[in-house]
C-alpha positions as CSV (number, residue, x, y, z in Angstrom):
1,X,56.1,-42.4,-40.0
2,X,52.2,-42.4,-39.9
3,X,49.7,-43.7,-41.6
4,X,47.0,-41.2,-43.3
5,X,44.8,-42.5,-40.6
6,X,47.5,-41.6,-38.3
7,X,49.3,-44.8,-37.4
8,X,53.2,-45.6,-37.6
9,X,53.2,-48.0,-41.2
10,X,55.5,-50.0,-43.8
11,X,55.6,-49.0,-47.2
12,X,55.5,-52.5,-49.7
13,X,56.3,-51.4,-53.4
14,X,56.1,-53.1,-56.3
15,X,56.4,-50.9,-60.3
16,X,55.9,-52.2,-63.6
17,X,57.7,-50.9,-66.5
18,X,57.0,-49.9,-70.2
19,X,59.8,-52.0,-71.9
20,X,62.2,-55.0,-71.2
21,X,65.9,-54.1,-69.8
22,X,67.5,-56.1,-72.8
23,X,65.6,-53.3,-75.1
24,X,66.6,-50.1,-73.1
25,X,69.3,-47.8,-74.0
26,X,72.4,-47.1,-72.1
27,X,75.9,-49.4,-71.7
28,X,75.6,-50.8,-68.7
29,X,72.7,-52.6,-67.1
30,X,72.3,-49.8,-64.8
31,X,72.2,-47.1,-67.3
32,X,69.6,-49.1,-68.9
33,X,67.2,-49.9,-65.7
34,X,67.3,-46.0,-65.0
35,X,66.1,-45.2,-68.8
36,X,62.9,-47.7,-68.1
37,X,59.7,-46.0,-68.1
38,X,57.3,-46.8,-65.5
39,X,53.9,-47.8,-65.9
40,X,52.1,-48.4,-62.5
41,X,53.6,-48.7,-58.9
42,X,51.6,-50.6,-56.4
43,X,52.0,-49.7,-52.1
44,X,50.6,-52.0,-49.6
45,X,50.1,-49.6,-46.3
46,X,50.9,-52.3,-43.2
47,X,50.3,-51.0,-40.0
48,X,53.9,-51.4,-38.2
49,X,52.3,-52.9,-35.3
50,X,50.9,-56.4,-36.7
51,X,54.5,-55.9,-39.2
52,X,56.8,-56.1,-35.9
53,X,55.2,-59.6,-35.4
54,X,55.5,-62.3,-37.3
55,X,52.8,-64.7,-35.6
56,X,50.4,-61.9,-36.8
57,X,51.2,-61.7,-40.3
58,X,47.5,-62.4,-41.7
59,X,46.5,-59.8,-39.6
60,X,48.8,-57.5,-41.0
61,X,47.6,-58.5,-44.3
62,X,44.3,-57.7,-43.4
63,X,44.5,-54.6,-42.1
64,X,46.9,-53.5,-44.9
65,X,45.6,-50.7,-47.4
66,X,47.0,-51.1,-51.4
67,X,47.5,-48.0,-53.4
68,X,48.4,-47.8,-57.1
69,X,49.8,-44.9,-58.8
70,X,50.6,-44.5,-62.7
71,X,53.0,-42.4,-64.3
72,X,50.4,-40.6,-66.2
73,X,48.3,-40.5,-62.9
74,X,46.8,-37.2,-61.6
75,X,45.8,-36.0,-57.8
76,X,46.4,-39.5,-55.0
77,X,46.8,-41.3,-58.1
78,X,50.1,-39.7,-59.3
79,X,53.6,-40.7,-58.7
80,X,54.6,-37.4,-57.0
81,X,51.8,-38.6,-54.6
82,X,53.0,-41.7,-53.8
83,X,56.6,-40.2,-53.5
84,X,55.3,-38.1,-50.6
85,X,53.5,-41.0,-48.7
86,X,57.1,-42.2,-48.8
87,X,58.1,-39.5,-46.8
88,X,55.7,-41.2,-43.9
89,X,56.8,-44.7,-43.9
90,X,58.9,-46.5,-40.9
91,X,60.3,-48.5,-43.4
92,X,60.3,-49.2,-47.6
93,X,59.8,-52.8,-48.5
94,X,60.6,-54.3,-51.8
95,X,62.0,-57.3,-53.9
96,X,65.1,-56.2,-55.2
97,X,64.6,-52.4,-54.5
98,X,68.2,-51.8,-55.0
99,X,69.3,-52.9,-58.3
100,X,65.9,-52.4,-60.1
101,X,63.1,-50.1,-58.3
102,X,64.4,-47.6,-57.4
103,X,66.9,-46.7,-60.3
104,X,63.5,-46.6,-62.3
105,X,62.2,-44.0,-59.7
106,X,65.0,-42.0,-59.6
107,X,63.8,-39.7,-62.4
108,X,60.7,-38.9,-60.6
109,X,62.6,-36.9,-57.8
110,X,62.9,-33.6,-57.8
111,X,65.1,-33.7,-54.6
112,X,67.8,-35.5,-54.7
113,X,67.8,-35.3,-50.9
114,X,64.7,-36.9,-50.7
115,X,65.5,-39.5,-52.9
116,X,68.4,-40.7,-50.8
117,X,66.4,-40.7,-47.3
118,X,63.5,-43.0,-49.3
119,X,66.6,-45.2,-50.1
120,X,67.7,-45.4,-46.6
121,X,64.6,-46.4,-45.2
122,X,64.5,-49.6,-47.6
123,X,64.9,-52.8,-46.8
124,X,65.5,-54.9,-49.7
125,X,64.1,-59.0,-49.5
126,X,65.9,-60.0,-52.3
127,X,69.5,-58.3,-51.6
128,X,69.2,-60.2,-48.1
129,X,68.6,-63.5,-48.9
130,X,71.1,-62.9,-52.0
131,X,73.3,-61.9,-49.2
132,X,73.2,-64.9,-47.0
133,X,73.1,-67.6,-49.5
134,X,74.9,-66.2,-52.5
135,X,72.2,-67.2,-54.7
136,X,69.5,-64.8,-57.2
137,X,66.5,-66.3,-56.4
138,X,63.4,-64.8,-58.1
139,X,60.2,-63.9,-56.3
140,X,58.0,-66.7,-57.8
141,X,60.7,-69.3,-57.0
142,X,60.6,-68.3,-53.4
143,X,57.2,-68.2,-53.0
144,X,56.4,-71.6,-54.6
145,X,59.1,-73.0,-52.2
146,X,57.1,-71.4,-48.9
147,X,53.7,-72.3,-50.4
148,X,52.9,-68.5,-50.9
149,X,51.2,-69.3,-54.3
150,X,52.9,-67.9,-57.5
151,X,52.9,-64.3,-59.9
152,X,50.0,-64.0,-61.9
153,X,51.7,-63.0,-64.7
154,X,56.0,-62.0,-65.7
155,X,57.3,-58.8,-66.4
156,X,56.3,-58.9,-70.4
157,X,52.8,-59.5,-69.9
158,X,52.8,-56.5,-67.8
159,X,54.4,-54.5,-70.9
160,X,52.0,-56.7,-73.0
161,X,49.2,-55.6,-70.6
162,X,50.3,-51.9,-70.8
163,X,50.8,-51.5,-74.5
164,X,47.4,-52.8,-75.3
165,X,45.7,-50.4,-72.2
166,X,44.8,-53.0,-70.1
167,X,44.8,-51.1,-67.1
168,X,42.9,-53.0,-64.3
169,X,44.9,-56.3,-65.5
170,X,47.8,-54.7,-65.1
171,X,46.6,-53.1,-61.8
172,X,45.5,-56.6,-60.5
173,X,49.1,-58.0,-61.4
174,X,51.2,-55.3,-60.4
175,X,48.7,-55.2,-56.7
176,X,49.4,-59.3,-56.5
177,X,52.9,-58.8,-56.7
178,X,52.8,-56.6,-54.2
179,X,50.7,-58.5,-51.4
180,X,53.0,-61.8,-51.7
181,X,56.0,-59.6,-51.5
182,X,54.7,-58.7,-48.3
183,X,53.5,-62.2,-46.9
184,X,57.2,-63.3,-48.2
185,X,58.5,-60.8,-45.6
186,X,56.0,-61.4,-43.0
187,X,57.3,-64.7,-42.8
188,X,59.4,-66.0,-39.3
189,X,61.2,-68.0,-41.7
190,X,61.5,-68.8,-45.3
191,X,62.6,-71.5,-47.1
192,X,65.5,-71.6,-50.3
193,X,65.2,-75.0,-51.0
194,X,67.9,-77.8,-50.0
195,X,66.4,-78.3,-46.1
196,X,67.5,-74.7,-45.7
197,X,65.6,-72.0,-43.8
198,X,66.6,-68.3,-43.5
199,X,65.4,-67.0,-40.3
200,X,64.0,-63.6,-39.7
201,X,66.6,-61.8,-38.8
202,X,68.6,-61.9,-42.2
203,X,65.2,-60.5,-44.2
204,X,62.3,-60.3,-42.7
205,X,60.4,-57.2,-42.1
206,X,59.5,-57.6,-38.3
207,X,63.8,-57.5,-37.7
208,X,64.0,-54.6,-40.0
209,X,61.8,-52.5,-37.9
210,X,63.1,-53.8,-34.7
211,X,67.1,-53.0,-36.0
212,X,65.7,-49.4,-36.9
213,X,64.0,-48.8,-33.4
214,X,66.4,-49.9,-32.1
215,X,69.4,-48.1,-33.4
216,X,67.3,-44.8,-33.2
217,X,66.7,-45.5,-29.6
218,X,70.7,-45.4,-29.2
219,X,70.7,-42.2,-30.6
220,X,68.4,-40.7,-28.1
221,X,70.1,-42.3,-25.6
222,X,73.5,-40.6,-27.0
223,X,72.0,-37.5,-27.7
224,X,70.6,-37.4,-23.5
225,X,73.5,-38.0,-22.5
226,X,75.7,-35.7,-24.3
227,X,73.2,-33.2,-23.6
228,X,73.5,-34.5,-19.2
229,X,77.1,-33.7,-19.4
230,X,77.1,-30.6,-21.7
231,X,74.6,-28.2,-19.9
């Protein structure tokens, strides 16, 4: 859970894909997420110690280090590298991880093992606040609402972007998504419209790390324990 520089950090991730769901093969939408080729996949390194605290959020922004891998990407720049930088993170940070990211990524492991322990470390914005209110919001909508700013672009100018080999547009989208992705869950609270404000604890990042600590830190205390007694 260390940075390369040799700090504990959170993984942010953001990918961009070849093609449009509604053009994908496969039955179900599932089936045709998973089919989607990837283009680019953008990772914003936060150091866990300015992520465990929302009051420092621009610090955390600051001292955050962006990475972009493409699927045709060789050496650091590959997608097998960023997989393994994955292995290091506290915790993996998206906007609707679950029912889109990752099912694109899946094809890219080579242990399925692996795959599943990337998964458990995630903690998913989007499926949280879906969770609480009952309501899809999409990324721009949220951020417009909490004065964030807005996408530079949609999911079809990134296709457009790749198709025509527009690679450090589609860099500089795919990057942006991924830094207000992170100030969205760097947030104490966040606001979903209607006078109502989500606090921290139902999707922010800094209560992520603190519910994993802190459930690891039962464990230890189990694992003592049963130890004391067993000799």
């Amino acid at each position: 859970m260390e940075r390369r520089d040799g700090g504990a950090f959170v993984a942010i991730y953001d990918l961009e894909t070849q093609d449009l769901i509604a053009r994908a093969p496969g039955q179900t939408r599932d089936e045709k997420v998973a089919s989607l080729q990837l283009s680019c996949c953008s990772v914003l390194c936060v150091p866990s110690e300015f992520a465990m605290k929302p009051a420092m959020a621009e610090r955390a922004m600051e001292t955050a280090k962006m990475h972009t891998f493409w699927r045709d990407g060789e050496g650091d720049k590959s997608v097998a590298s960023m997989i393994r930088m994955f292995d290091n993170a506290e915790l993996i940070v998206g906007f609707n991880l679950v029912g889109f990211d990752w099912l694109v990524l899946k094809k890219h492991y080579l242990d399925k093992l692996q795959y599943i322990r990337h998964r458990e470390k995630t903690h998913d914005i989007f499926s949280r606040i879906r969770d609480v209110t009952g309501v899809w919001y999409k990324l721009d909508n949220l951020l417009k609402l909490n004065n964030l700013g807005q996408k530079t672009a949609n999911g079809f100018a990134a296709i457009t972007m790749w198709e025509r080999g527009e690679r450090d547009d589609l860099q500089l989208y795919c990057e942006s998504d991924t830094r207000q992705t992170a100030r969205l869950g760097l947030l104490k609270s966040v606001d979903v419209g209607m006078g109502l404000f989500i606090e921290n604890n139902s999707f922010g990042i800094a209560s992520a790390l603190a519910s994993k600590r802190f459930s690891a830190s039962l464990f230890d205390v189990y694992v003592t324990d049963a130890v004391a007694q067993n000799p």
